[in-house]
C-alpha atoms as one frame of an Amber mdcrd trajectory, in Angstrom:
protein
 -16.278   5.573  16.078 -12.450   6.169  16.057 -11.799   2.337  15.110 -12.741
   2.625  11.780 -10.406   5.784  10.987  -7.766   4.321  12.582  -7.496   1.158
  10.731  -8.022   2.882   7.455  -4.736   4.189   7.403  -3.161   0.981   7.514
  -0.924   2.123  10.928   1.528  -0.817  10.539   2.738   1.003   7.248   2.600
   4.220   8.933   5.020   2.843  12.112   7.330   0.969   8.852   7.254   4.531
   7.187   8.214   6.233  10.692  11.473   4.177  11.319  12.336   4.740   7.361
  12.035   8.753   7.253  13.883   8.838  10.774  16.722   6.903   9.868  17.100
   9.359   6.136  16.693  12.100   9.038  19.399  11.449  11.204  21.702  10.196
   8.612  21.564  13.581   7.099  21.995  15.632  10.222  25.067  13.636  11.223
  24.185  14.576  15.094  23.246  18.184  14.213  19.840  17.642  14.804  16.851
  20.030  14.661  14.456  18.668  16.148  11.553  20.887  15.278  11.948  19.459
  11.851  12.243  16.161  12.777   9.458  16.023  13.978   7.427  17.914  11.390
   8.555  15.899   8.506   7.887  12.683  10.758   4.519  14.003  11.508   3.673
  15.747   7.790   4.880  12.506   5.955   2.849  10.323   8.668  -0.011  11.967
   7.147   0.949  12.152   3.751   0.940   8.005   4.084  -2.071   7.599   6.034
  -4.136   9.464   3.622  -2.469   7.434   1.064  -3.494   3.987   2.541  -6.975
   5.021   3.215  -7.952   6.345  -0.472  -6.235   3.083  -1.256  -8.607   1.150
   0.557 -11.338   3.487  -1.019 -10.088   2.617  -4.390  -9.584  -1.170  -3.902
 -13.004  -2.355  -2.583 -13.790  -4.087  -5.289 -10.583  -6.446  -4.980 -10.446
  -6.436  -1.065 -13.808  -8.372  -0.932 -12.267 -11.620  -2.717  -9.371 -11.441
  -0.579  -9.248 -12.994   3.016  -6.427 -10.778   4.084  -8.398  -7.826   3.325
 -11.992  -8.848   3.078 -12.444  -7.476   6.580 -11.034  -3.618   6.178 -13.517
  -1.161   7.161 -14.326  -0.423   3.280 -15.175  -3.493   2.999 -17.557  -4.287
   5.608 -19.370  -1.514   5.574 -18.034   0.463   9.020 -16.834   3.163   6.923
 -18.583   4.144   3.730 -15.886   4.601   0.454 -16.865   8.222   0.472 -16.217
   9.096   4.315 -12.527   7.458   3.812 -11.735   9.447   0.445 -13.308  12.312
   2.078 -10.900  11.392   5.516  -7.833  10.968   3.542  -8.245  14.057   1.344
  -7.878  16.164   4.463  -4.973  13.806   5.990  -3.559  14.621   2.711  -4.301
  18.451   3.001  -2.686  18.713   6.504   0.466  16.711   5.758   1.286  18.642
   2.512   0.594  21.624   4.356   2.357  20.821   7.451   5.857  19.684   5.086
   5.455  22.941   2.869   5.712  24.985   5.559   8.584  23.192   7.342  10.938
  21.442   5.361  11.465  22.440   1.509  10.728  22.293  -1.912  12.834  18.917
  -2.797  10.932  16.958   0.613   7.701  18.185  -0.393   8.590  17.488  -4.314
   9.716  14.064  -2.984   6.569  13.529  -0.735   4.536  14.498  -4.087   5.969
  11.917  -6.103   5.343   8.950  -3.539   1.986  10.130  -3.355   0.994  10.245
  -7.181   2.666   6.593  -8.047   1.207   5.007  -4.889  -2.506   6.436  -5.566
  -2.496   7.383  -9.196  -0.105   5.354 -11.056  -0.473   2.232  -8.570  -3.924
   2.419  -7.254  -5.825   3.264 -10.272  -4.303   1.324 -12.602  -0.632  -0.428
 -12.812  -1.775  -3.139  -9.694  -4.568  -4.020 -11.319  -3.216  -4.137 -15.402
   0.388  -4.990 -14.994   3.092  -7.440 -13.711   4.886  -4.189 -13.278   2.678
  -2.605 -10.558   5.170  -3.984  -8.155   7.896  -2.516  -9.369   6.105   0.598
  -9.937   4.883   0.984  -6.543   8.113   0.308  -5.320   9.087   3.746  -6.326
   6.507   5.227  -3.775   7.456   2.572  -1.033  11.390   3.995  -1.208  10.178
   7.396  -0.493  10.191   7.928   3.081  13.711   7.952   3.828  14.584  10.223
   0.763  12.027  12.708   2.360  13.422  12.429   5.696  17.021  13.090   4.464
  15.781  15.802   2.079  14.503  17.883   4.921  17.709  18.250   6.388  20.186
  18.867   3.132  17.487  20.462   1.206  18.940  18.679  -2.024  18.653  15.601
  -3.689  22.578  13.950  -3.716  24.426  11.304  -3.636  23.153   9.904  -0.034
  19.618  10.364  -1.086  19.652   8.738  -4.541  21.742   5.736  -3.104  18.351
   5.171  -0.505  16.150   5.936  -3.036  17.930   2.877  -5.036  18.314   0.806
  -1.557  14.831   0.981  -0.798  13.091   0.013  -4.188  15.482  -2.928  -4.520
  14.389  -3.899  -0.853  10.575  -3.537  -2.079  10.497  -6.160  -4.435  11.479
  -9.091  -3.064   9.688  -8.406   0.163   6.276  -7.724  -1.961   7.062 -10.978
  -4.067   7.530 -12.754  -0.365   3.944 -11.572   0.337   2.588 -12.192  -2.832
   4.020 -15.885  -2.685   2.099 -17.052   0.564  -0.819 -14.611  -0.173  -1.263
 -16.298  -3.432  -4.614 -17.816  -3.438  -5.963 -14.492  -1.999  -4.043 -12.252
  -5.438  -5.809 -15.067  -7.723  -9.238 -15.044  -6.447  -9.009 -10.898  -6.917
  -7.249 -11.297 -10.695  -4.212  -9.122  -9.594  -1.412  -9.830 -11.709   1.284
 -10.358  -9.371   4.893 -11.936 -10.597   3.869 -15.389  -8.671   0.010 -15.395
 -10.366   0.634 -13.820 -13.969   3.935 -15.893 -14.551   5.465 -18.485 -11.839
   5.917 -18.488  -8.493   9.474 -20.225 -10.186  10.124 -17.029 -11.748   9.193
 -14.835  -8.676  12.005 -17.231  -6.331  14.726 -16.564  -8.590  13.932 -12.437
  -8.778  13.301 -12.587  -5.111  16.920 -14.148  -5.071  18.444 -11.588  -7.614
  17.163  -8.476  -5.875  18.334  -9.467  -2.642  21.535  -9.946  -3.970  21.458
  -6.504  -5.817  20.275  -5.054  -2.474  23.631  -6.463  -0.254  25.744  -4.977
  -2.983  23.482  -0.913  -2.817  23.744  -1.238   1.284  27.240  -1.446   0.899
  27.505   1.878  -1.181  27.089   4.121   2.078  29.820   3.451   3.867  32.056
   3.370   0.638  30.696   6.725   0.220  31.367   8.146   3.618  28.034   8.405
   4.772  27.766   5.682   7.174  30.590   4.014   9.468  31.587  -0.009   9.648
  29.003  -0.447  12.185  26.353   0.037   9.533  28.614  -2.558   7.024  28.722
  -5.022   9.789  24.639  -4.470  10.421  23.573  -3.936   6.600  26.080  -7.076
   5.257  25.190  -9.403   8.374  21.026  -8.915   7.936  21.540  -8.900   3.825
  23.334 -12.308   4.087  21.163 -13.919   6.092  18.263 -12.648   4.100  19.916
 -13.859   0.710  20.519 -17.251   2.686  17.242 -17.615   3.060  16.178 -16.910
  -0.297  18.218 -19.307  -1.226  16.764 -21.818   1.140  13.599 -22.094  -1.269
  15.707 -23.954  -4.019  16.396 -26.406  -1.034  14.551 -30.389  -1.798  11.062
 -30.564  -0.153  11.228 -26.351   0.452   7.559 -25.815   1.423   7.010 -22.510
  -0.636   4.580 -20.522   1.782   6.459 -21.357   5.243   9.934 -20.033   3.169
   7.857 -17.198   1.704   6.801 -16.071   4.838  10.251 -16.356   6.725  11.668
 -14.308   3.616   9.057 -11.760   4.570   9.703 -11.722   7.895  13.275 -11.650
   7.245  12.668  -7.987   5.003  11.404  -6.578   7.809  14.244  -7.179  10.310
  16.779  -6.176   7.627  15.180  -2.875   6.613  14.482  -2.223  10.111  17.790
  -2.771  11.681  19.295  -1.098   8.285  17.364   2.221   9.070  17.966   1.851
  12.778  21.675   1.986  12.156  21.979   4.462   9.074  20.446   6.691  12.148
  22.841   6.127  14.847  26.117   5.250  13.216  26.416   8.639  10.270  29.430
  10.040   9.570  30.992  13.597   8.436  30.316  13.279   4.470  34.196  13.911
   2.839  34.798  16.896   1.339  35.127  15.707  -2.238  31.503  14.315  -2.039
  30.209  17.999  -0.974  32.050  19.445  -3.224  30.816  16.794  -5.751  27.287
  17.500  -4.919  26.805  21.081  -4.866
């Protein structure tokens, strides 16, 4: 009975989301950590997400059933009706806003908003399904998280916070283009226009390549801002390299495109994971200039 709930809300987004809103977190604390809020935004945006994954299940029936990745989800099959999830993630959605409105502040739950309307309105309803651009679109509401998370602790929407807002949408795309790459049979049979399907999977490499690149170049920008320390340079530059290595690995003679598509996946989610991971542990006093610069 719990199953189907459960897997509605897509939990391996939800634990991707976690280390993302954490890391914004304890960036923004800089070791002055309340962590009564912590763990209300973790928990409040945690539900914000889930109920976003499970009306997107609701809402993408129709296309789950032609693909084999998804043709099994609970929506699909029948183990939980389209109605029971929207119905499910309308009250995850209830309790999350509810539970950030009454503990962080009006720029989280502003930020929180936003993610939710692209990723279920905007994205959902209508750019993944009409436009090359959905990706791009929806990587607005993927880069969320860690804005939210450092939000709740400065209250404000600065420097720090647009630079992950940035660093997180650039890390969306090539990572969704990696996906869409060795999922490609399963985005034609359901006519979603992905890069790969509606153009090349030629032109998807080389944007794959050129976000990546953009992405090494953003990372750097917190510890030139005073944000981070060289611990996070060393982490962010060592995982970005290798990541834009292997991107370039797909121009090599004989590159089988799916195997390299799926190690450039799997290579997004060590970077992004170590990158949070260390934007957590190694912050740093912001300068004075900055504050001043930002108030």
């Amino acid at each position: 009975m719990i199953r189907p709930y459960l897997k509605v809300t897509k939990p391996g987004i939800i634990m991707g989301n976690l280390i993302s809103v954490a890391g914004g977190f304890f960036m923004a604390a800089r070791g002055d950590i309340d962590w009564s809020l912590m763990w209300a935004t973790v928990l409040g945006l945690s539900l914000v997400v889930a109920s976003g994954c499970a009306i997107n299940n609701c809402i993408d029936r129709d296309i789950d059933v032609h693909m084999r990745r998804t043709r099994n989800r609970v929506t699909v099959t029948g183990e939980l009706s389209g109605r029971a999830a929207l119905i499910y993630g309308l009250v995850l959605g209830v309790l999350g806003f509810a539970l950030l409105v009454v503990r962080t502040n009006e720029v989280a739950v502003g930020f929180a908003a936003f993610g939710y309307a692209v990723y279920v309105g905007l994205y959902s309803l209508w750019m993944k399904r009409k436009s090359v651009y959905g990706t791009l679109i929806g990587s607005l509401s993927g880069a969320v998280p860690p804005v939210v998370g450092y939000c709740a602790v400065t209250g404000q929407f600065d420097i720090g916070a647009a630079i992950l807002l940035v660093m997180f949408s650039l890390w969306q795309m090539p990572h969704s283009y990696a996906i869409a790459i060795f999922r490609y049979d399963d985005y034609a049979a359901a006519n979603i226009p992905v890069l790969p399907v509606a153009e090349s999977i030629a032109k998807a490499k080389r944007q794959i390549v050129l976000y990546i690149a953009v992405f090494c170049l953003v990372t750097t920008l917190l510890p030139l801002s005073g944000y981070t320390g060289l611990t996070f340079m060393a982490v962010s530059c060592a995982t970005s390299l290798w990541w834009l290595v292997m991107a370039f690995n797909g121009y090599r003679r004989g590159a089988e495109e799916q195997g390299w598509a799926r190690r450039v996946f799997v290579l997004s989610i060590i970077t992004i994971t170590a990158i949070s991971v260390t934007m957590a542990l190694d912050f740093k006093a912001v300068p004075d200039a900055l504050l001043v610069l930002n108030h």
